[in-house]
C-alpha positions as CSV (number, residue, x, y, z in Angstrom):
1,X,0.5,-43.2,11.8
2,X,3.0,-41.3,9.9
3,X,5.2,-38.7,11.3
4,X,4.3,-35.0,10.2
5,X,7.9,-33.9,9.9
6,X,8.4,-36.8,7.4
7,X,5.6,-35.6,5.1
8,X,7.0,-32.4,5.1
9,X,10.5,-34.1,4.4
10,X,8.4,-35.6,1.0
11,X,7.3,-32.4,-0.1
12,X,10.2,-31.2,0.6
13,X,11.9,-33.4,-1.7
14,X,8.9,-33.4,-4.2
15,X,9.9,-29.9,-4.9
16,X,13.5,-29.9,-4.8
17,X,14.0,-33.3,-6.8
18,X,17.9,-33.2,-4.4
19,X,18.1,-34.5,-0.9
20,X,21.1,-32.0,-0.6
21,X,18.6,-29.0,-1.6
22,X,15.4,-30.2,0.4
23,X,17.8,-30.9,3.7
24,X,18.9,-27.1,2.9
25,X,15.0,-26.0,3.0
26,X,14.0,-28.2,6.0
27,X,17.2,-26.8,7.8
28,X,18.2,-30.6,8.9
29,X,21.6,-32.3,7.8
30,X,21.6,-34.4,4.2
31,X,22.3,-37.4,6.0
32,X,19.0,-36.8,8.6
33,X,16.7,-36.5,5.2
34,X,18.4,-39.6,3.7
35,X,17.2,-41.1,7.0
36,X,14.0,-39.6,6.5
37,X,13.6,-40.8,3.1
38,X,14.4,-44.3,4.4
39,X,11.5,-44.0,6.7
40,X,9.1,-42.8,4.2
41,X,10.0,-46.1,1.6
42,X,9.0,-48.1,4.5
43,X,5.6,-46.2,5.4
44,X,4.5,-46.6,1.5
45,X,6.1,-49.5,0.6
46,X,7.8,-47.7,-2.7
47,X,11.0,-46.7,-3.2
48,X,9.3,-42.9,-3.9
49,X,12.6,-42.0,-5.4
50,X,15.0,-42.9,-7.9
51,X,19.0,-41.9,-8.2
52,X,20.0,-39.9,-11.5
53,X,23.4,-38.0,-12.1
54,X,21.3,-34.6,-11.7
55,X,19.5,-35.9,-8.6
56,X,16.3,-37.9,-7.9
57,X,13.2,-38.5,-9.6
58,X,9.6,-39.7,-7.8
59,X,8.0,-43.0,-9.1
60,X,4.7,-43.2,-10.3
61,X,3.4,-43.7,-6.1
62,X,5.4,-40.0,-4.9
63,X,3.7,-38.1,-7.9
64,X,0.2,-39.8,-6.6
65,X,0.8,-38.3,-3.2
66,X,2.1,-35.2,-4.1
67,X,-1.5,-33.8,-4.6
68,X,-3.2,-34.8,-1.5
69,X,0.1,-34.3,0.2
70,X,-0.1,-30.5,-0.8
71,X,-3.8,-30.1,0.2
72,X,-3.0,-32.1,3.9
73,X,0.1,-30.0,4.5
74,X,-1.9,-26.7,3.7
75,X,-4.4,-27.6,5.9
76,X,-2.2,-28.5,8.9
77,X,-0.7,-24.9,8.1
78,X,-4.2,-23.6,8.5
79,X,-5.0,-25.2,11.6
80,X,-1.7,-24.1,13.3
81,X,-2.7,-20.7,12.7
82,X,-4.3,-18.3,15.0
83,X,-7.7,-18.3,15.3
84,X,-7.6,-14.3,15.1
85,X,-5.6,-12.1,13.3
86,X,-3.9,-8.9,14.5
87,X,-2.8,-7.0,11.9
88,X,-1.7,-3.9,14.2
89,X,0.9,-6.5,16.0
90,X,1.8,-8.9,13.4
91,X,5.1,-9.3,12.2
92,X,5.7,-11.6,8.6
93,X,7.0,-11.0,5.6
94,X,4.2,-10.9,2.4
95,X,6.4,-11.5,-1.0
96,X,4.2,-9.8,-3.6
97,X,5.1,-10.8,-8.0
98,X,4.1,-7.7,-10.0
99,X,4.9,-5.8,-13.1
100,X,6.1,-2.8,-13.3
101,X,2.3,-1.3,-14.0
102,X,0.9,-3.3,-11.4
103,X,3.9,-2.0,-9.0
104,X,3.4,1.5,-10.0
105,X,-0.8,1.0,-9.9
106,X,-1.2,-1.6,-7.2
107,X,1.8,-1.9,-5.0
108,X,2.4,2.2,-4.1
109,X,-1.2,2.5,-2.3
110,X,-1.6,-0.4,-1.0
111,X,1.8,-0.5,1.3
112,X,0.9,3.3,2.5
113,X,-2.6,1.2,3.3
114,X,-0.2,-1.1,5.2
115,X,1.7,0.9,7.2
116,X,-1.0,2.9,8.6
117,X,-2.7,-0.8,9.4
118,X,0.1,-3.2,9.8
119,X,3.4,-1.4,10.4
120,X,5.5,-4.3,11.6
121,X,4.6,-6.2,8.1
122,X,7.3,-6.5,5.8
123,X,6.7,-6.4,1.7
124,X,8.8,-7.7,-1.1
125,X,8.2,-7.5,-4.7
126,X,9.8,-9.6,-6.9
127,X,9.2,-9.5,-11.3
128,X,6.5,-11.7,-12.1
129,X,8.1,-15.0,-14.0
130,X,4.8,-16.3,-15.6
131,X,6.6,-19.6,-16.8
132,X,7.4,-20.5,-13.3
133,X,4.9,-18.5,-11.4
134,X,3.0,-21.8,-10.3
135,X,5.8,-23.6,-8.7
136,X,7.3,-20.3,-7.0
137,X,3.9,-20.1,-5.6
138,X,3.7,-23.7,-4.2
139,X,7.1,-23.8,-2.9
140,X,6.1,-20.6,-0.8
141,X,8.9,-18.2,-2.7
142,X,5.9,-16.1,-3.6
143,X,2.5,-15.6,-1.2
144,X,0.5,-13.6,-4.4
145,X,0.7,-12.3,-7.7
146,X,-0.7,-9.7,-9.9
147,X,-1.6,-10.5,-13.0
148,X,-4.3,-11.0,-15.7
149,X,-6.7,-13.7,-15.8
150,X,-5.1,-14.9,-19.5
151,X,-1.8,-15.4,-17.3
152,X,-2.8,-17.1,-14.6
153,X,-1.3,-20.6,-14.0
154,X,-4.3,-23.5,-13.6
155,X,-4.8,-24.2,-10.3
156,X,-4.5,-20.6,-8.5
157,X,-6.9,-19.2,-6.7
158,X,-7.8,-15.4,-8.1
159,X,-9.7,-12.3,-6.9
160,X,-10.8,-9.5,-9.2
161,X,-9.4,-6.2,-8.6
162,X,-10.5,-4.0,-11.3
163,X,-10.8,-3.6,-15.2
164,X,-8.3,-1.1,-16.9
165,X,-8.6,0.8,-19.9
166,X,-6.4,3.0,-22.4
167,X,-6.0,6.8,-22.4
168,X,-3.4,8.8,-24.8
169,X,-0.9,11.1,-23.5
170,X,1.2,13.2,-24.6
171,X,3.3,16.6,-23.2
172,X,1.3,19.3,-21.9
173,X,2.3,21.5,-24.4
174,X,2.2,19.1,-27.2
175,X,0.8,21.1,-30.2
176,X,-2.3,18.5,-30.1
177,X,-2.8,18.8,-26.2
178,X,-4.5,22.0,-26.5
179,X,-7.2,20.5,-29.0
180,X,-8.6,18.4,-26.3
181,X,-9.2,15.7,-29.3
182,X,-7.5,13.8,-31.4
183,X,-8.9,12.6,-35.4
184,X,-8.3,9.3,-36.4
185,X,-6.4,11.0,-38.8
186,X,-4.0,13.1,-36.5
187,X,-3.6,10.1,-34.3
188,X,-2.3,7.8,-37.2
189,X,0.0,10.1,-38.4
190,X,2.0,10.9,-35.1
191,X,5.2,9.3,-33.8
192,X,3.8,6.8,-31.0
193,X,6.3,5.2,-28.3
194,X,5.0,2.0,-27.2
195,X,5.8,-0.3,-24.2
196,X,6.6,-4.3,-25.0
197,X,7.2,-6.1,-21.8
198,X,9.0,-8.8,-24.1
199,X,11.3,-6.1,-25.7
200,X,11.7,-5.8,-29.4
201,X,8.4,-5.0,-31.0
202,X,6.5,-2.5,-32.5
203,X,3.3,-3.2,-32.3
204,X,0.4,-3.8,-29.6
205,X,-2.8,-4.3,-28.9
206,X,-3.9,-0.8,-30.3
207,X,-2.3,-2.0,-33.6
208,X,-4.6,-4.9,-33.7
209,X,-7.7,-2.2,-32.7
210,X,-6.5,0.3,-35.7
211,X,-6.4,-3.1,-38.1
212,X,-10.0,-3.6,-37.8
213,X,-10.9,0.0,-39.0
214,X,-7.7,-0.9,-42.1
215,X,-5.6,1.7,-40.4
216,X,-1.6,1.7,-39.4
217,X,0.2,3.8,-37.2
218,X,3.9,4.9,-36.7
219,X,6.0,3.5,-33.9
220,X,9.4,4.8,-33.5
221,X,10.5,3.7,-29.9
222,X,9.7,0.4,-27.8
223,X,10.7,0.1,-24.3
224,X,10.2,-2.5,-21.8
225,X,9.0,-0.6,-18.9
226,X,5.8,2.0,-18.2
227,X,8.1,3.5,-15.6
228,X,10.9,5.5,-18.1
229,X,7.9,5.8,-20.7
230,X,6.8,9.6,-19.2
231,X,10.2,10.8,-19.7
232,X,10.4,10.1,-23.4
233,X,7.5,11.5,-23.9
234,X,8.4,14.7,-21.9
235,X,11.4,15.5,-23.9
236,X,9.8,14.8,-27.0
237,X,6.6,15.2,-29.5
238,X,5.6,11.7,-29.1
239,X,2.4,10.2,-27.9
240,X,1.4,6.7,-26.2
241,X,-1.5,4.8,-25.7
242,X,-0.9,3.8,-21.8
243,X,-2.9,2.1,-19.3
244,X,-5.7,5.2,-17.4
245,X,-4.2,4.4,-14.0
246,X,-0.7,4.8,-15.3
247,X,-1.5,8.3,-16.6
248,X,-3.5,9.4,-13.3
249,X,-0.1,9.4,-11.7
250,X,2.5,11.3,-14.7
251,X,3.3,15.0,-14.1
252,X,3.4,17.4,-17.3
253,X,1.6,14.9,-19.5
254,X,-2.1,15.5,-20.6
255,X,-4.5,13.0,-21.3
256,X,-6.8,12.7,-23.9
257,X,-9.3,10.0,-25.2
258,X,-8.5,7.7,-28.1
259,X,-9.9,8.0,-31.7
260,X,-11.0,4.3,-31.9
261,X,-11.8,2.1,-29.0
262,X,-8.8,-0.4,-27.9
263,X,-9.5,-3.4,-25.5
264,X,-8.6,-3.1,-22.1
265,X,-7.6,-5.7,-19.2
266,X,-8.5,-7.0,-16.1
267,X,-6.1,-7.1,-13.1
268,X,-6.9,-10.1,-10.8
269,X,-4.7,-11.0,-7.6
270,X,-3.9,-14.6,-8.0
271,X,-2.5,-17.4,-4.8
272,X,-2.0,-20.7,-4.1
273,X,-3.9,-23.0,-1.8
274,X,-0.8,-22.8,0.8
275,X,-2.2,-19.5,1.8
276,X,-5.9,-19.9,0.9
277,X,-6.6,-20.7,4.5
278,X,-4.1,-18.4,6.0
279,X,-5.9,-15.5,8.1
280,X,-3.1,-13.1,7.6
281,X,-2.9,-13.4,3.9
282,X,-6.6,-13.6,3.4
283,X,-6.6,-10.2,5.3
284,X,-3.7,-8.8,2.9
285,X,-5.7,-9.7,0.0
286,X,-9.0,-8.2,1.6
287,X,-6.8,-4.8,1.9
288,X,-5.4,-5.0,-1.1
289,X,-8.7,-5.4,-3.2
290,X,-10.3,-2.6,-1.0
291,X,-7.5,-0.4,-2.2
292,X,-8.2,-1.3,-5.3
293,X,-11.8,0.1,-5.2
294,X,-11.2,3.4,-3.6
295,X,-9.1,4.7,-6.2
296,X,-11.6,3.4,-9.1
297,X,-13.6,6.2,-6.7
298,X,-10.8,8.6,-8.6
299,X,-10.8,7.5,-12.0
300,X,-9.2,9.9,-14.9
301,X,-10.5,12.9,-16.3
302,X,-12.3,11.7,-19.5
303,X,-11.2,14.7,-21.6
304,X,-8.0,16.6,-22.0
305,X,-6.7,17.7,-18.9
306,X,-2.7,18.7,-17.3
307,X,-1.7,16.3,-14.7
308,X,0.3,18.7,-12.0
């Protein structure tokens, strides 16, 4: 029977490709995992690896184990775990990937739901890297994310949280704010900042909406970031199409309904199967989706309306 610590020393160098790197995350000496690797030739009768100048690369026989490696070593997690979970007493660390709507949306009310419920858990949000979102997740860098189903890496698990949609705002005392509507007409022809997480363009998925009915509008500013977007439009007589649950939380803005109807979005929680098993992080997920559903309890006025 194979040693448990030397499957852990494969994945460990699945993931790492460098014995230097994977004796670093196994907290062992390089020479120890050499060892180790030695071992593990012997058990499956391959070499597993193979020397390059920028480290090592599995045969054909590692990536066949790396699979049913993952799912045995997730399940060995699982079973190590307590039977019950206390989440008044529990101390851990839950690294959360999120944008900055998601953060603003998502992350605020769900750790004041955590420290009233688990006060010795630590949070840390990190940007969400959709390119490498996967492999963060699997190497444990990341415990979930928060993102939309379109985004999601194959191979996550994923929990619906809630479907968004778009509002406009706009200063309080914009000259249109007090008209409680906008035309088609009037909305066309204002000054529009728009967010583009990419940076760099002009145009978004309310451009595609207003191409259906053979209309344009006028973008003058792109930012990357929802967060700074409230202050342009403060000191300014611009309007934006933003996200409802974005607006529920900006001060001085008013909120009115779009002239046309623009698509909205889903927002799913997304993990790996390191953690599917876990009782704390299933618990995490459980409070964050019920977070999630009390404030669609508090959705945005539907008509124009000052945000104090």
């Amino acid at each position: 029977m194979i040693d448990l610590n030397l499957l852990r020393a494969l994945d460990a160098l699945l993931d790492e490709r460098n014995v230097t790197r994977a004796a670093e995350r196994l907290s062992l000496t390089q020479p120890a995992v050499s060892g180790m690797l030695t071992r593990l030739r012997e058990s499956f009768q391959d070499p597993l690896f193979v020397r390059t100048q920028r480290g090592i690369i599995p045969t054909e026989r590692a990536l066949e184990l790396e699979g049913p490696l993952k799912r045995v070593l997730a399940e060995v997690d699982a079973m190590l775990q307590p039977a019950t979970f206390d989440a008044s007493s529990a101390e851990m660390t839950l690294s959360i990937a999120s944008t900055d709507y998601a953060l603003r949306t998502v992350v605020v009310p769900f750790l004041a739901a955590l420290r009233t419920r688990a006060p010795r858990m630590r949070v840390v949000v990190v940007p969400v890297q959709h390119e490498r979102l996967y492999e963060h997740m699997q190497r444990g860098d990341i415990d979930f994310a928060l993102i939309t189903p379109d985004m999601s890496p194959p191979g996550l698990h994923a929990r619906h949280l809630f479907d968004e949609r778009y509002v406009c705002v706009m200063r309080d005392d914009h000259p249109y704010a007090a008209r409680g509507t906008l035309t088609l007409d009037a909305f066309c022809e204002l000054d529009h900042a728009l967010v583009s997480y990419a940076g760099g363009s002009l145009t978004g998925v309310t451009d595609d909406a207003l191409a259906q009915l053979g209309r344009t509008r006028r973008v003058t500013v792109s930012v990357t970031s929802f967060l700074v977007l409230p202050e342009i439009l403060l000191t300014s007589d611009l309007i934006a199409v933003v996200p409802s649950r974005l607006a529920q939380h900006a001060r001085g803005l008013a909120i009115l309904e779009p002239p046309l109807a623009i698509p909205g979005f889903t927002k799913t929680v997304a993990w790996h199967e390191r953690t599917h098993h876990s009782p704390a992080h299933g618990w995490a997920r459980a409070l964050l989706a019920t977070t999630c559903a009390d404030l669609d309890a508090h959705d945005v006025p539907k008509t124009r309306g000052a945000l104090a």
